[in-house]
Structures are given as structure tokens and as C-alpha cells.
N, C-alpha and C positions, 0 to 999 in steps of 0.2 A: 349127780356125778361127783367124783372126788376128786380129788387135784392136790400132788402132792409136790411141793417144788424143792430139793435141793441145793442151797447156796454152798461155798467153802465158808465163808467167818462173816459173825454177826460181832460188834463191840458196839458201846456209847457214843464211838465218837466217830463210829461210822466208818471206818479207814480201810476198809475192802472197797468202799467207794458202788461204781453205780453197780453192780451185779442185784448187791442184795436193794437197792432203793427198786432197781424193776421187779423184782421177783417180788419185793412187797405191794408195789402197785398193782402188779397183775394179778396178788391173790385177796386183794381190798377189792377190787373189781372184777372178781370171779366170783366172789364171797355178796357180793352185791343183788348177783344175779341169781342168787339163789344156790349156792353148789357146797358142799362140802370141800374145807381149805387146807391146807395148812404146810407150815415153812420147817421145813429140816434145816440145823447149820452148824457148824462150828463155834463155838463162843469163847469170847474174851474179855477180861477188864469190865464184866459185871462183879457185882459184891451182893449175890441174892438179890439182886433186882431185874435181873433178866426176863421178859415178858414169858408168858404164859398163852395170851390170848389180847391179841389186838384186834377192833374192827368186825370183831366174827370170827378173824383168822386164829387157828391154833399153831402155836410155836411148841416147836421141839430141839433146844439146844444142848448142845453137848460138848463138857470140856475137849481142850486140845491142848496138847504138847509137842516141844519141839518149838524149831522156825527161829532159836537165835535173834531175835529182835521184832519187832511189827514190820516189818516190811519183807519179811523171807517169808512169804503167805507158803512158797512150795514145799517148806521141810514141814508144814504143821501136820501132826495126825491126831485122827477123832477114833478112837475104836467104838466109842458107846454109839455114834451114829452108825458107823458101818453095820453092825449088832443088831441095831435097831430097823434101820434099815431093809436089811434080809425077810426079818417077818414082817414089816409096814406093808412093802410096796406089794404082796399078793392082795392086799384089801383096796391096793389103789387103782382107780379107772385110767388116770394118767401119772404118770413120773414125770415132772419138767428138770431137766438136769440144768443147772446154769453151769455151762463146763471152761476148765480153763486146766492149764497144764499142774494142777499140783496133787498131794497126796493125796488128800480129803477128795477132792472131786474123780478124780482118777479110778480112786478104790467103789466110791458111789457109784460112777458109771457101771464100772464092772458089773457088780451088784446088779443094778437095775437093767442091766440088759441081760444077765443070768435068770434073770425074774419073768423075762419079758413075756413068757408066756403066762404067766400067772397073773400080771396084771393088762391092762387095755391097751395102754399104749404107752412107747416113749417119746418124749422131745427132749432134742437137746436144743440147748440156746449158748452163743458163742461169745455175743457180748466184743467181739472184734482181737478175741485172745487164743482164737487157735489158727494162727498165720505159719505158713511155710520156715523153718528154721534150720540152720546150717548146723547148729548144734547136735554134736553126738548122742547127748544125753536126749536133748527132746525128741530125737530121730529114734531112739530108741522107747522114747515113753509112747511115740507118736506110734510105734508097731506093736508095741505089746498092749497096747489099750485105747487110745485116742481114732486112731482108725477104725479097728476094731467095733468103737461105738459109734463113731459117725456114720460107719455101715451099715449097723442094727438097727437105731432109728430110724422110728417110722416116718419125722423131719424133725432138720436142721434150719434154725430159726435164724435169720443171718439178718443183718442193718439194711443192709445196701447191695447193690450188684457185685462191687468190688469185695466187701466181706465173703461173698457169696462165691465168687473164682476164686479167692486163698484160701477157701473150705475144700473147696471141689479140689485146690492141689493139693490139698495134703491126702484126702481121701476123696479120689474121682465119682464111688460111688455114694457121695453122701446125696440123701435126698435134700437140699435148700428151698427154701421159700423166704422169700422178703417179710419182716415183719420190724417195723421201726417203734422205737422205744416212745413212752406216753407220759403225760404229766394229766395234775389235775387241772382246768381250765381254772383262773382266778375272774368272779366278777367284777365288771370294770368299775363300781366304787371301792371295790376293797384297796389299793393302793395311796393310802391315806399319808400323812403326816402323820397320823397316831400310829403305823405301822413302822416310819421310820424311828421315833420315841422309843418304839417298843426294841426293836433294833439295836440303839444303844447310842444311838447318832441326830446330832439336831437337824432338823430340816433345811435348814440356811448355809449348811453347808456341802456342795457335791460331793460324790465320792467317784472314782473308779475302781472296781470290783473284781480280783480275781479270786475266786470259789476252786479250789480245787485239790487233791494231793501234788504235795513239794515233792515231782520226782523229772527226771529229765524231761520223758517227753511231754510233759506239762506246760513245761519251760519257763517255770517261775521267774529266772534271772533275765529274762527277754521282759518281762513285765518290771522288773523294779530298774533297768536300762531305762524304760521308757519312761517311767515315773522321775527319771535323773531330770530327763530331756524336757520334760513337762511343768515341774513342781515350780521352778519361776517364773513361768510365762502365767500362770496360773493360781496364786498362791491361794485361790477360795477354792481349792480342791485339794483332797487328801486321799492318797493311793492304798489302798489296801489288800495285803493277802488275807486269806481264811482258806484252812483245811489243815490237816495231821501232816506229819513228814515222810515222805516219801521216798527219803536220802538224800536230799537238797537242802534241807533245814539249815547245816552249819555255815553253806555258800550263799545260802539266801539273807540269814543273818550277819554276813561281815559287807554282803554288799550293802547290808541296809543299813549299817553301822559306818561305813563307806561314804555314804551318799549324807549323812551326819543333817540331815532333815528330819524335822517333827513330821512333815507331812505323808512318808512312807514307812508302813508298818507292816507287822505280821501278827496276826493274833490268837494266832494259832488255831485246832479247831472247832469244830459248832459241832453238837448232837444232829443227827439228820432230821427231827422234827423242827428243827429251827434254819433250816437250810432258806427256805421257799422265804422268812420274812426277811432274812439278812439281804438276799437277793432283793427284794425289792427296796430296801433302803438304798441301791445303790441308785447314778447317773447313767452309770455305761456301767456293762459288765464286758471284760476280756478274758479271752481263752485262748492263749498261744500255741496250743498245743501243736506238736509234726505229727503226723498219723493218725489226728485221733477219727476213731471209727464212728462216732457219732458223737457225744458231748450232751449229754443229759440235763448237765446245769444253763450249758446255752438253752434248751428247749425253755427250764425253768425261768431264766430271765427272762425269754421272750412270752412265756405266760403270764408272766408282771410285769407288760409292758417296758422294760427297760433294753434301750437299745443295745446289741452285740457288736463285737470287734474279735472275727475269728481268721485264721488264718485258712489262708488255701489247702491246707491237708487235711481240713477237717471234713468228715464224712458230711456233716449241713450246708457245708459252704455254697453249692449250687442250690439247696433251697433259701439261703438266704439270701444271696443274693438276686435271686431270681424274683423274690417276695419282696426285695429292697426291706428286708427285716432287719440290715442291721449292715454292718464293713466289712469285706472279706478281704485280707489284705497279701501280701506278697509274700510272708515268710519272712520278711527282713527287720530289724529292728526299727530303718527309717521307716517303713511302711505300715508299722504297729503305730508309731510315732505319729505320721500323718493321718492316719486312721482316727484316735484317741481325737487330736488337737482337733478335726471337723466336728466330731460331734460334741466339744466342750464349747467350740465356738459358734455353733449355731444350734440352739435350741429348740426351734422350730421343724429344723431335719431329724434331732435326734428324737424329739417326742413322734411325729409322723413315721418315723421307722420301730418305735417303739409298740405304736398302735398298729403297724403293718406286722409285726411279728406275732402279736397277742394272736392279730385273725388265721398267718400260717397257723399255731397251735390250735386254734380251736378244728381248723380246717383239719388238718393232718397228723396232729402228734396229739389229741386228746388221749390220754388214758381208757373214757370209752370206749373209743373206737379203735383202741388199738384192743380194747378186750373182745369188741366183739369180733372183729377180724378172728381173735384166736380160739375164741369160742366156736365159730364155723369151723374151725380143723381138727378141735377137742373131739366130739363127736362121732365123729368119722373116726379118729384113732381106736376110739373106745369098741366102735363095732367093729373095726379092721377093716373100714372099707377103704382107707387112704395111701396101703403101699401097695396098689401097685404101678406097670411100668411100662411106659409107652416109648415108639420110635416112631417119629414121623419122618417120612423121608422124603424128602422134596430136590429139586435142580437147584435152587439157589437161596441166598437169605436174603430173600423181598425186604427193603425196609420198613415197607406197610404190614408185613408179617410177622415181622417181628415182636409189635406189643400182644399178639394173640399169644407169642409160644413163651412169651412173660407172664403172661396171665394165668395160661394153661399149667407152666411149672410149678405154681402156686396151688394147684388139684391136682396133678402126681410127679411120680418120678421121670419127666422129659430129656429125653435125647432127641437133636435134631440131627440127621443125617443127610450132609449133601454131595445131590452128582457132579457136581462142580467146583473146584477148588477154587481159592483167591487165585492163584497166578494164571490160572489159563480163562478165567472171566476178565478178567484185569489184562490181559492180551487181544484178548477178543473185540475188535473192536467195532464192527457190525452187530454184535450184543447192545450197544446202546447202555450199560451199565455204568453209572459213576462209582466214585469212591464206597458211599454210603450202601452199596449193594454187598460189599466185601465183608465177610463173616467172622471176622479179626477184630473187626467194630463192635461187636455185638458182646459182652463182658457177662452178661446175665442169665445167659440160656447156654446149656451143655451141649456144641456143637461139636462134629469133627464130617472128615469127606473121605466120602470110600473111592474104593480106587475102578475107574472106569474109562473107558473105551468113548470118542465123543465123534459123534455124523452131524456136521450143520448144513440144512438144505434151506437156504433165503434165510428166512427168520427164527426159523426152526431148528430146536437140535434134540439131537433123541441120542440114550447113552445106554450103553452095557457095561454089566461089572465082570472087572476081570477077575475078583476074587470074591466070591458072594463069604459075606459074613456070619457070623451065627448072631443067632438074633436070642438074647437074654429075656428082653422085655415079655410082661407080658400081651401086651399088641402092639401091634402095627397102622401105622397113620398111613396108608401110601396114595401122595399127591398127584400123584398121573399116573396114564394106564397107556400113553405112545411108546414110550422109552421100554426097551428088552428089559432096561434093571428093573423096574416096576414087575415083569410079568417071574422075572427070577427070583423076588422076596418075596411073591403070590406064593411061588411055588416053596420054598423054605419054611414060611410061617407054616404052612397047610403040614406038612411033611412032621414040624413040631407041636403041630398045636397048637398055634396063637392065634388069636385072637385078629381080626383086617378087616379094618375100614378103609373104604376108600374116602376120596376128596374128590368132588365135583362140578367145576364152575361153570359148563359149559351150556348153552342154552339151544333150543333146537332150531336156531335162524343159525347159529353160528357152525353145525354141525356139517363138516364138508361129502363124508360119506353116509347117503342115508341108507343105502342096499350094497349088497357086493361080502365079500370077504372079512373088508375092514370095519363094516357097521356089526356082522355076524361076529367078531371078535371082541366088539366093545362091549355088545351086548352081554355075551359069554362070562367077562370081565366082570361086570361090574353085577352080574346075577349071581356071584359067585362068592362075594362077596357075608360076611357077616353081616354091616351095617354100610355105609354112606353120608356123609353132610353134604349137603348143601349151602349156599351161601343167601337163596332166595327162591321165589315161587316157580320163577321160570327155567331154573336147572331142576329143580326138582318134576315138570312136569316134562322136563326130556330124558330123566330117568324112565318115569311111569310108562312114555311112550315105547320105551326100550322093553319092556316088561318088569322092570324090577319092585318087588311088593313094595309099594307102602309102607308098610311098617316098618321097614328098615333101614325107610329116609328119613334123617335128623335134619330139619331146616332150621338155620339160622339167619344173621343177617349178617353181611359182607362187612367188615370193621376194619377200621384204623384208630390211632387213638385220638379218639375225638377231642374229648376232655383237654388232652395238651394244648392240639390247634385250637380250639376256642382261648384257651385261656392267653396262648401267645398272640394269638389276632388282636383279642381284645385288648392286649397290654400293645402293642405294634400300633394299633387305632387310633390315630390323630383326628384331635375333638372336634376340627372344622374339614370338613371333605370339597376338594377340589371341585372348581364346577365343571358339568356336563355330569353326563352317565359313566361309568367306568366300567368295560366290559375285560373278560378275563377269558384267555381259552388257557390250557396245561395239558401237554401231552405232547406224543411223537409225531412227525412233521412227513406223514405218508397217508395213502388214498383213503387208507379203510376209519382213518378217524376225521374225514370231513374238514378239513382244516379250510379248505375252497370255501365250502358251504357256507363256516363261521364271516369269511372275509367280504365275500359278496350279501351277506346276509346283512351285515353291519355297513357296507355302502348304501342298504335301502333305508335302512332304521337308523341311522344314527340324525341323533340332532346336533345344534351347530357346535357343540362344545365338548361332546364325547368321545370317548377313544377307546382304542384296542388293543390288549397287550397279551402279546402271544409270548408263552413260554413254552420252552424244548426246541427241539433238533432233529434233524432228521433228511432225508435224502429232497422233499418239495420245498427247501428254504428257499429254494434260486426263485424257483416256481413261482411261491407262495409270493415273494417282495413285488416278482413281477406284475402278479394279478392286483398287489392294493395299489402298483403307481397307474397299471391302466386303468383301473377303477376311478381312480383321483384321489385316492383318500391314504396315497404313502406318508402322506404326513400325520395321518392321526394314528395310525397302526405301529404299534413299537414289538421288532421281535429282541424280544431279551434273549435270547438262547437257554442252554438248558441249567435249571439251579438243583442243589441237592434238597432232599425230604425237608431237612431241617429247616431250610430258609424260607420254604411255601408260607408258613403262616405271616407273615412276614409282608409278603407282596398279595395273599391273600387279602389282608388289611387294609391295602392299598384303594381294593378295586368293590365294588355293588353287586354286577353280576357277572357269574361262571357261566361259558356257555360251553356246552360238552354236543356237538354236531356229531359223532361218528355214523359214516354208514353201517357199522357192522363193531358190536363189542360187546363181550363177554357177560363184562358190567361194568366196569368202570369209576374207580377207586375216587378219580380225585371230585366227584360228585358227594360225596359222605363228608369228604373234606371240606369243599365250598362251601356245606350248610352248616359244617361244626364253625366256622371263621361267621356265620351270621351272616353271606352271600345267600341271593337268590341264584337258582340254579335253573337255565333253560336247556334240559334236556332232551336227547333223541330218544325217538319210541319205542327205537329198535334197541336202543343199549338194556342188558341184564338190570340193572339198577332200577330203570324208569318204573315197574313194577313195584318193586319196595319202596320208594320215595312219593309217588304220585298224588299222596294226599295232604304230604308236608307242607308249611307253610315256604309262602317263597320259589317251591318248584311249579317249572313250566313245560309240559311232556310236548313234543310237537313233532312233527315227521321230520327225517333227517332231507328237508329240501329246504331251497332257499329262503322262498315266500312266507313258508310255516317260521322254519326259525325268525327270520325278521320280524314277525308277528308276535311269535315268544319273547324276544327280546325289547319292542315296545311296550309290549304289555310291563315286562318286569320294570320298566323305567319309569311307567307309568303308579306302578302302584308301588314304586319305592319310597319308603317313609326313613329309612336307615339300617343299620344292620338287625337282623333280630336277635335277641336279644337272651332268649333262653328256648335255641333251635329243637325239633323231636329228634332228630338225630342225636343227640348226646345222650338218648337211653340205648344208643345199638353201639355201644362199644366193646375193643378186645376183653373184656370181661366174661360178657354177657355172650359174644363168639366161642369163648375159650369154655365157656361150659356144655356147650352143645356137643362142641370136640368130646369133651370130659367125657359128659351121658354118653357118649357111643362107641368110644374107646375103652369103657370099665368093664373087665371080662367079666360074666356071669357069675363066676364064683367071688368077687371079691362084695358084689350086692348081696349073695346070699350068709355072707358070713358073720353077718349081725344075729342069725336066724338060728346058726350053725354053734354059738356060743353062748356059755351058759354064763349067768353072773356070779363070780366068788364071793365067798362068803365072807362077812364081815370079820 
């Protein structure tokens, strides 16, 4: 394969900053894997020493002119690249655009998406530089080309969720997918005292480290404040900046001429091959930056072990924090202040967040892994099998649905469409819905809500739309088949053409009409259908019974994101566990999920020290309290009432085992849950799940009666040893859900279009 990446400006001394260090990463480890490379750019401030060929990679640079100083990257123009450009890209399988609002890149996009059919595919990459702006002039570069391109691509490579909404506003239909930036991992001797030498600094003395261009939102002058505040309480430390000027230079030099200390300097900056060892000379590195979208040299420090101090607007800040890899601090100058002065003064916190940050990068910001990630999408581009465009349309945004229609964004162009608006779910309030159910929450996935007509009979509510839509995509996801709207975008797709899967969760205990008009209509339904998922064996074989062929059942397995809840349980997991057994029920507090069952089951079984902690709400609370005080055991039964998604792993942690009693369920979500937290699960026979789970470690299947549960739930007490530890559930995640969708959502022709194209010629 080929792979051609397009930056705006390559110099010495690095001063476009991260664009070109990713684009060179990603074609150093493209270039690894075997593929034909190479790097288009702009150049400057070489003298004939401009590379030719790094790593395997081939460089193709080209003067520029224009731009009135290094820091007006938008007036620069490259003709020799555009030029070149034009005949390159039909020989190339992909074009990676790295785009941002200026001439050079502007004109390149054009280009490569006038190309686009001559070569395989485009990506563009945004690098946190194409945000919503007030500006006349960008509002106008933003219509004549920026949009434009963000539309043609085949995907838009975005940091984060938030990068990924201020793509979608500027251009709603950009295709996004998450793809966060990579470093190379350093081995853990490499961070030597002969690295610091090399560096330029003795070992016996600490430093603090800002890496970065001098321009506002960088916020150099918030770093030499702090350096004011610190340099006497500390005088075995010396503050340092490193990087080119970024229009701060002359304010950064009078404050440091200000502060009239040896110990705060500027030294202006490093070649980017020396970046990674200057970093690790440092004690602490800080990044002050407002906005920044992700921070590349934070990943870098924390690849050499040295502890970070970023602020709250930085796109890593909830991983770092969360990884305790380092300070995240308030934005304020005092709080940059106390940030700094912890980790000078306890060296112990600062090397154990040092070593906690190495394993985030190796975990999640390796440069491999962020190649192979994009090496899975490469391909696809190449034979066009990756644009095209799905609607699923469901009632509401489940928050256990949510990491699938994250995942799934990530394999095409997603829209979620719901029958349900936030304000009339958020009023409803026998819907049972907290906050977390509200679709305003949700920053990462392309929702909106069509406009419909609502019936709620008990629990139930079934909708028509008063204005059916046109449907763009090329298929249709449609989540139920009770509700009119469901049978009215049957009837539109079919009318155009698209492409309709159904979604099918129901299993044949739960199925209320087995004969009659209403079974003769589902059948109808869902035989009519293109394809179908499932979520397990036993919806799948209430399809079969319905007549629907086999082959046109995609079975999957029911997901939430596992991976999280594990990884929050386990951090929530206090080393020494309370005595007795800790039993857990979660769920709605009504007949058809057995909540009795749980209670009376747990007055037979429980030994002297154990307890039971009911979580949720629901209309048998009065019921329920009454049965554990006649039982006698109100004192060991605690109902918490109800908590949001977020906080489950949490009291997850808490507890041994889940006991999931329902008389009658679907399937039954928070059983996936309980074993990703490393809970034993004592599940009913009857729930959807029990069938998928039956042979995992830890689960207990037993009839939804008293006797049997009780039995299940001695048993798990019995052979409880502690949590497990690396549960089988953690390979059925929204991932691995989200592809199944994929496979049966891809309309025919986008598979056959690998087959359909021919390769250009060199």
C-alpha cells in the first residue's frame, strides 16, 4: 500500500510543532509494517540539508513563500507542492491530509479530493485546528474548502469526543472517528543520568520543564509566575522553557528578566530529534496550556517516566488523572503553584506517577498501536469499502448503548436517531429514566430526534412520526418493530432502496403474542427484513421460530463497556474486604424482576455477617422493606435507591456477589456488568443472558425460585476466593457488538467494491 501524508511546514527547529512529529510517527510506523511512505510539506530554514529519506520514509519538500514571519503559517504558499501534488496523489492508495486552516493545506485538500477518485482513499486529520470560528474570513475559507473537504472524506481523524463535535459543527456531515496521537514507548533503563549529561544538565540538579511553542495558548507567562513563586522555596531547582516563539517571546523574556533569577530561563529551541532526551532530563514537566486538544509532549514526558502537571483544558486531563499519571490542575496560577510544589516535595509521589504515566502510554498512546488502529481503516479506504452510511433508530440513548454506537462510529458514517426527545423523557416520570439516559450527554456520537407523536400504556410506549424523514444513509438500523415509526421507515427505506436491519432482543419466553394478528405482523416484519442482529442464542432462536432464514441472523453478544467497569472496580477495590459475604441485587423494584425472590432467598442463605444491597427504585420499595423486616433480616438489607451508570462500578466493588432473580427478562445488562467488576453472578434460567454467560467463571444459572437461588448464592459464597481477576466477559465488548452491527449494516455494494476497482498505475 502507499501512503502519502501531506503536512503545511517542515523546518529544523520544528516550529509547526505536533502536526508534522504525528505525521512523521505515523509514516515511521507505517513504513515499518511494511508499506510504501512518504511525507509531502512545506519547507523552511534548511540550507541543502533538508531530508530526502528518513527511516524508509521518503520526504518530498518544497520551498514556500509569503507568511511575514514564522508564526503566520496562514499566508505561506507552496506551488511546487501543489504541482506536484496533482500527479502524486493518482499513484497514491491513501492521501492523509494533516489539515488546518491555512494556504498550503487548503490548496492540498482541494487537490486531493479533486483526485479522489484516482486515488484509494482520503483521510483527513485535524490535529484540534479545525474548531467553530466567528471569523468572517475562516467562515468563508470554512465554505469554500474546509467543508467541502471534511465532506469528501472518506474519515476525519479527530483526538477526542470533543474534537470530534467541533468537526461535526463546522461540517455536520464529516465522517469522525477517534484516533489519539502516539509516541514511541522508551525502555525502562533508558532514562539514565548519561541521558541527563547528554541533555546539557547535571544530574544533582532538578529541573521543571516547559517543552513547547511561546504563544498564548500555551501560556508560557503562567509557567515563569510559577517559577516566581517557587524558585526560593526551592533553590536546588531550575525552571526552564524550551521551544521557538510563538509571539510570546518578548513577554516571556522581560518577565524573566523581571524575576532577575539565574534559576528561570528560556533557551530557546531544540531540533525535534532531541525533543524526547531533553524531556527526560527533566523532574516534572508542565503544560499550561487553555484548550489544548491533546499535548503530545505531555504523552512524551510520560513515556520517560517523568511526572506531568496539566491543566484542566487539556484534552489528557481525564486520562491522566484517572491513571494518576501526573497533576491536573485548576487553571489558576495558585493551582499550577500547588501542583509543581507536591511533586518537588515528595519524591516518592512524583516517581510512582511517573512510572504510572510510562504504563498509560504503553497502554494507550504507543505509536504502534495507534498505527495499527489506523492501518485497520487504511484498507478499507483503499478498496472503498469504509464510506458508507448508517441510521439507527431507536426510542432512547440507553447509556449501556451508548459505547456500541461509539464503537460502531468508528466502522462508518453513524447517525443515531431518536423517538424520544430529552424534554418529554426528562418529564416522564414513570419512564424511570435518570439524567444519564438524556442524549445531550452523549458528545461523541451524531444524534438528533425526529419529531413524533407518543402512546404510553404501563410501561410501555409506542410512537409515530408526524413527519417521516428522508433517509440519506445508505441503511437503516431499526431498533423495534411495536412503534408505527419503526413500520414507516420500513416503509421509506424499501420505497428508496436502502438497505434494513432489524435489532432483536427478544427471546421466546418473553414473547406476549404467540398467534393472533400481532405475532402474524411480527413475523411479517422481521421476514422482510434484509438482515437482523441479535444480541444471543436465544433471540436468535425466536427469530428461527418465527421463520426467519438463518442466514440473515447476525448474532452477537449483548455489551456494555466492560473494559471501563473493570478497570473502575478494580481502582474502587479496597485491599481488605469487609467480613461476611456481600450480596448485590441492581435493577427496577417491580414483580417481573424477582426482587422477593432475591430477599427471601438471602434470609435462607445468608451467614452471620453477610448482607444485601439492593440498588434502584421502583413502585415494591414499600413492599420490598416490608418483607426483609418480616423476615427479620431489615437490618442486614440496605436499599440504596437508584444510582446513575457512572457510579455502578463503584458500589460494584463494594460487593462478591450479583444476584440477578428476574421472573421474566429479556436479558439482562447488569449481569455483563457484575462479571466485568470481577463479581460472581447468581443468575436466573429464565433471563436472555443465562445462555451466554453459563459457562463463565463465577456464574451461577438456577431457577428464578427461592430454594434454587439460595442454593446459588451459598454456593458462590462458598467458593468465593476474591474477585476474578481477568473475567471471559471482557472479550464481549461494544467493540466486538459494534462489528456485528457493522457486517449487517454494509450494503452489498460497498463489499463488492474492492472487486469493482481496478489498481492505478504507478
Amino acid at each position: 500500500m502507499r501512503v502519502l501524508h501531506v503536512v503545511t511546514l517542515m523546518s529544523p527547529d520544528g516550529r509547526y510543532g505536533g502536526p508534522v512529529d504525528v505525521a512523521e510517527r505515523l509514516a515511521r510506523a507505517t513504513r515499518r509494517r511494511g508499506h510504501q511512505v512518504a511525507i509531502a510539506a512545506g519547507a523552511t530554514g534548511f540550507h541543502g540539508d533538508e531530508p530526502r529519506r528518513r527511516d524508509g520514509v521518503a520526504y518530498r519538500l518544497f520551498r514556500v513563500w509569503g507568511g511575514g514571519g514564522t508564526t503566520r503559517f496562514s499566508r505561506l504558499v507552496a506551488p511546487g507542492l501543489w504541482m506536484w501534488l496533482w500527479r502524486a496523489s493518482r499513484s497514491a492508495d491513501i492521501v492523509h491530509l494533516h489539515l488546518s486552516r491555512d494556504l498550503i493545506m487548503v490548496l492540498a485538500a482541494m487537490i486531493a479530493c479533486a483526485r479522489r477518485r484516482r486515488c484509494g482513499g482520503v483521510v483527513v486529520q485535524t490535529h484540534g485546528m479545525i474548531i467553530p470560528s466567528s471569523s468572517r474570513l475562516a467562515r468563508a475559507v470554512d465554505a469554500l474548502a474546509i467543508r467541502p473537504t471534511l465532506r469528501m472524506a472518506d474519515v476525519v481523524l479527530c483526538l477526542n469526543p470533543e474534537e470530534a463535535a467541533q468537526v461535526r459543527e463546522v461540517e455536520p456531515a464529516a465522517r469522525s472517528r477517534l484516533l489519539p496521537n502516539g509516541v514511541e514507548t522508551v525502555p525502562r533503563d533508558r532514562r539514565s543520568d548519561a541521558k541527563r549529561r547528554d541533555a546539557g544538565r547535571a544530574p544533582a540538579r532538578r529541573e521543571v520543564l516547559f517543552l513547547a511553542r511561546l504563544n498564548a495558548r500555551k501560556r508560557p507567562l503562567d509557567f515563569v509566575r510559577m517559577a516566581r513563586e517557587l524558585e526560593q522555596r526551592h533553590p536546588d531547582v531550575v525552571f526552564t522553557l524550551v521551544g521557538p516563539d510563538g509571539g510570546e517571546a518578548d513577554r516571556v523574556r522581560s518577565a524573566i528578566a523581571a524575576a532577575r533569577s539565574s534559576a528561570i530561563s528560556w533557551e530557546g529551541a531544540v531540533p525535534p530529534h532531541a525533543v524526547r532526551a531533553r524531556i527526560a532530563a527533566a523532574s516534572v514537566y508542565v503544560l499550561p496550556a487553555a484548550d489544548e486538544p491533546f499535548g503530545l509532549t505531555t504523552v512524551e514526558a510520560m513515556a520517560c517516566g517523568v511526572p506531568v502537571v496539566i491543566s484542566a483544558g487539556s484534552g489528557l486531563a481525564e486520562a491522566v488523572e484517572s491513571a494518576s499519571a501526573g497533576i491536573v490542575y485548576d487553571d489558576t496560577t495558585g493551582g499550577l503553584v500547588d501542583a509543581v510544589e507536591r511533586l518537588l516535595r515528595d519524591d516518592g509521589l512524583a516517581q510512582a506517577m511517573g512510572e504510572r504515566g510510562r504504563e498509560l502510554v504503553e497502554r494507550d498512546y504507543s505509536i504502534d498501536g495507534v498505527a495499527d488502529r489506523l492501518l485497520e481503516l487504511y484498507p478499507d479506504l483503499e478498496r472503498g469499502e469504509s464510506r458508507f452510511r448508517a441510521l439507527w433508530v431507536t426510542n432512547v440513548a440507553a447509556p449501556y448503548r451508548v459505547p456500541v454506537w461509539r464503537e460502531l462510529s468508528q466502522l462508518c458514517d453513524l447517525e443515531v436517531a431518536l423517538l424520544e426527545d430529552d424534554a418529554r423523557l426528562s418529564a416522564d416520570v414513570a419512564a424511570n429514566r435518570g439524567a444519564d439516559w438524556r442524549s445531550d450527554r452523549v458528545r461523541d456520537v451524531r444524534i438528533r430526534s425526529l419529531p413524533t407523536l407518543r402512546v404510553a400504556r404501563g410501561e410501555a410506549r409506542f410512537y409515530a412520526l408526524t413527519r417521516v424523514p428522508r433517509i440519506r444513509q445508505d441503511a437503516v438500523l431499526l431498533g423495534g418493530w411495536e412503534s408505527p415509526a419503526y413500520w414507516q421507515l420500513l416503509l421509506v427505506a424499501r420505497l428508496t432502496g436502502r438497505r434494513v436491519v432489524g435489532f432483536y432482543e427478544s427471546i421466546q419466553r418473553t414473547q406476549r403474542h404467540r398467534r393472533g394478528p400481532i405475532a402474524a405482523a411480527r413475523r411479517w416484519y422481521f421476514r422482510s427484513l434484509d438482515a437482523v442482529v441479535v444480541p444471543g442464542v436465544e433471540a436468535r432462536d425466536a427469530l428461527t421460530a418465527m421463520g426467519v432464514d438463518a442466514g440473515r441472523i447476525s448474532v452477537g453478544f449483548n455489551a456494555v463497556d466492560v473494559a471501563d467497569i473493570h478497570r473502575r472496580a478494580t481502582a474502587a477495590r479496597e485491599p481488605e474486604s469487609a467480613p461476611g459475604h456481600r450480596y448485590l441485587y441492581v435493577g427496577r423494584l417491580i414483580e417481573l424482576k424477582g426482587v422477593d425472590l432475591a430477599i427471601a432467598a438471602f434470609a435462607r442463605a445468608r451467614g452471620p455477617e453477610d448482607t444485601l444491597t439492593i440498588v434502584g427504585h421502583g413502585p415494591l420499595q414499600g413492599d420490598l422493606r416490608a418483607l426483609a423486616v418480616r423476615l427479620g433480616i431489615g437490618a442486614d438489607v440496605d436499599f440504596r435507591g437508584p444510582v446513575e451508570n457512572a457510579d455502578l462500578p463503584e458500589i460494584l466493588a463494594r460487593h462478591d456477589t450479583l444476584v440477578m432473580p428476574s421472573r421474566e427478562d429479556v436479558w439482562g445488562l447488569v449481569a455483563n456488568e457484575g462479571l466485568a467488576a470481577g463479581l460472581h453472578v447468581v443468575v436466573s434460567s429464565v433471563a436472555g443472558v443465562a445462555a451466554s454467560v453459563s459457562g463463565m467463571r463465577g456464574v451461577f444459572v438456577v431457577a428464578p425460585e427461592r430454594d434454587a437461588l439460595a442454593d446459588g448464592m451459598r454456593a458462590s459464597a462458598r467458593s468465593w476466593e476474591g474477585p476474578i481477576a481477568e473475567p471471559e466477559i471482557l472479550a464481549h465488548d461494544p467493540g466486538a457488538f459494534a462489528r456485528v452491527f457493522a457486517a449487517a449494516l454494509r450494503p452489498p455494494c460497498a463489499r463488492s467494491r474492492s472487486r469493482a476497482r481496478e489498481p492505478q498505475a504507478s
